[in-house]
C-alpha positions in Angstrom: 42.9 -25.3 -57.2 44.1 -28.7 -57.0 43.4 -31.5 -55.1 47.6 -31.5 -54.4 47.9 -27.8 -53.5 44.5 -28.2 -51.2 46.2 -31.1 -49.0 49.2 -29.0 -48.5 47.5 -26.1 -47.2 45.9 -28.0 -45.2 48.6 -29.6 -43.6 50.5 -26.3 -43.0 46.9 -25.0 -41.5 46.9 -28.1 -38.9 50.4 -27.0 -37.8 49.5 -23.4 -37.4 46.7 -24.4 -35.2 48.6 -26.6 -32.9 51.3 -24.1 -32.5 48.6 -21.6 -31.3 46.8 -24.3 -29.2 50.2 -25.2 -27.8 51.2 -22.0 -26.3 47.5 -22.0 -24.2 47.6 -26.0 -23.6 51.0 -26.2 -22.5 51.3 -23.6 -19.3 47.8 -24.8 -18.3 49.0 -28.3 -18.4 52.2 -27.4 -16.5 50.3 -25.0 -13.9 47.9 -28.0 -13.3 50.9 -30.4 -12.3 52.3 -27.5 -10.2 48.9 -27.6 -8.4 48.4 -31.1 -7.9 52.3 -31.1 -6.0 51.6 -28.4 -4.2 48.3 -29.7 -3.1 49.8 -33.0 -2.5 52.9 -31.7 -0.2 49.9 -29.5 1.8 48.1 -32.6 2.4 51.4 -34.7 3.3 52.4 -31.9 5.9 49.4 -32.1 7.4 49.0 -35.7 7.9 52.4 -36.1 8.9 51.9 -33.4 11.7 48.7 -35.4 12.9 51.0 -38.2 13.6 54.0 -36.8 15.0 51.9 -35.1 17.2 49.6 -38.5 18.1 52.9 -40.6 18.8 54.3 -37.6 21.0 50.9 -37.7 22.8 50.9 -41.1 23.2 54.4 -41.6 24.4 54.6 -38.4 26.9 55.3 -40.7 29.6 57.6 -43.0 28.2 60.4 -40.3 28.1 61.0 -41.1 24.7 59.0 -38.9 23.0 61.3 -36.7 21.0 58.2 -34.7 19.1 60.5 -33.2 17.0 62.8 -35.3 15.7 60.1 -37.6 15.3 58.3 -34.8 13.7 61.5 -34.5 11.0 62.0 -38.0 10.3 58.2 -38.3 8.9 58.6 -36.0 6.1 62.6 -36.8 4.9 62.5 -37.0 1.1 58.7 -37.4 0.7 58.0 -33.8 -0.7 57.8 -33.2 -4.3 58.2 -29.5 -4.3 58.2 -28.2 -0.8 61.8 -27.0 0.1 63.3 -25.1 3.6 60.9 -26.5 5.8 60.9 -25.9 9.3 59.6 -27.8 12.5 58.0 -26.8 15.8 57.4 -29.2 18.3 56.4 -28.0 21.9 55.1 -30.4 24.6 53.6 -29.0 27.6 51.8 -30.9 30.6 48.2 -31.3 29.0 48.8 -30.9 25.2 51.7 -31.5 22.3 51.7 -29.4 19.4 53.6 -29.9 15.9 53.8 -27.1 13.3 55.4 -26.9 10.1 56.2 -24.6 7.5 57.9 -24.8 4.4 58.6 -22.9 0.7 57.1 -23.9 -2.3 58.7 -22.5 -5.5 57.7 -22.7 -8.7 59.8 -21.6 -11.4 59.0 -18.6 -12.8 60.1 -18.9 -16.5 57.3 -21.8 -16.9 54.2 -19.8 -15.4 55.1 -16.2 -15.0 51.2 -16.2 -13.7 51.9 -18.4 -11.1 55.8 -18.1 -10.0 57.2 -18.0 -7.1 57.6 -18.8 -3.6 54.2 -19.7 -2.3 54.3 -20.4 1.6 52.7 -24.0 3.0 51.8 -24.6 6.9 50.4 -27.0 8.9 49.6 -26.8 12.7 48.8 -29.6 14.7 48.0 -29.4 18.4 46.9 -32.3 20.3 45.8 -33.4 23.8 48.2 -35.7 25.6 46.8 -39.2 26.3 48.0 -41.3 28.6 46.9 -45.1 27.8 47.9 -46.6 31.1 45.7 -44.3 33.0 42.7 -44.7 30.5 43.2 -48.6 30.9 42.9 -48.1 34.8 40.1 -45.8 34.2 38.2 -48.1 31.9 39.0 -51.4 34.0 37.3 -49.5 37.4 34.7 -48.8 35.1 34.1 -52.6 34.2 34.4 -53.8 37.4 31.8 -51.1 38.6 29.5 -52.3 36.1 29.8 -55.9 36.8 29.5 -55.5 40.8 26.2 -53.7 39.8 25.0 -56.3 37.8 25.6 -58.7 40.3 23.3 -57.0 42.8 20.8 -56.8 40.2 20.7 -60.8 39.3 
């Protein structure tokens, strides 16, 4: 054979192969970025219920604390695949909790393995703290400890 006809089948060889490697790289690559948004809207949910419940819990006696439409405003066009979420808030006398749940869809035509609906929560339930009674607390405690000193010196 020629050195000509050996470089051509060679080049129609390397095309082959990538076509082949192609239809396994490709939907791996694809169900990889899938993962990494769904694993990054799970984490966002969660952290964002840890802090609509902390500022619900921290503001319980202000009367402002809305827990969930604070709870709704955190996550308003931050999710990169999580759609029809929903929000619980519920604040009782001791504790506040925050739960949400939402649908992530992936489409089915791109990774038949992996398509669908797959469901996403996160629960958050908190204790309420009241700062203006822990500052009391912690000031009796400072002037207990400073009247003791004093009867020590």
């Amino acid at each position: 054979m020629s050195k000509m006809r050996r470089r051509k089948m060679t080049k129609g060889s390397c095309t082959v192969e990538a076509a082949l490697l192609m239809t396994i790289l490709l939907p791996l690559f694809i169900a990889v970025l899938y993962m990494g948004f769904f694993l990054h809207d799970r984490g966002f949910l969660q952290g964002a219920a840890f802090e609509a419940a902390a500022y619900a819990s921290l503001h319980a006696d202000d009367g402002e604390a809305d827990a969930g439409g604070a709870a709704g405003r955190r996550i308003t066009g931050r999710l990169l695949g999580t759609g029809n979420v929903g929000v619980q808030a519920s604040a009782g006398e001791r504790q506040v909790s925050i739960s949400y749940s939402g649908n992530f869809s992936i489409p089915a035509p791109a990774l038949p393995f992996l398509g669908g609906n797959h469901q996403i929560k996160a629960d958050v339930t908190l204790s309420l703290e009241r700062p203006s009674r822990r500052i009391q607390k912690m000031r009796g405690v400072t002037k207990v400890i400073q009247t003791f000193r004093r009867t020590l010196e």
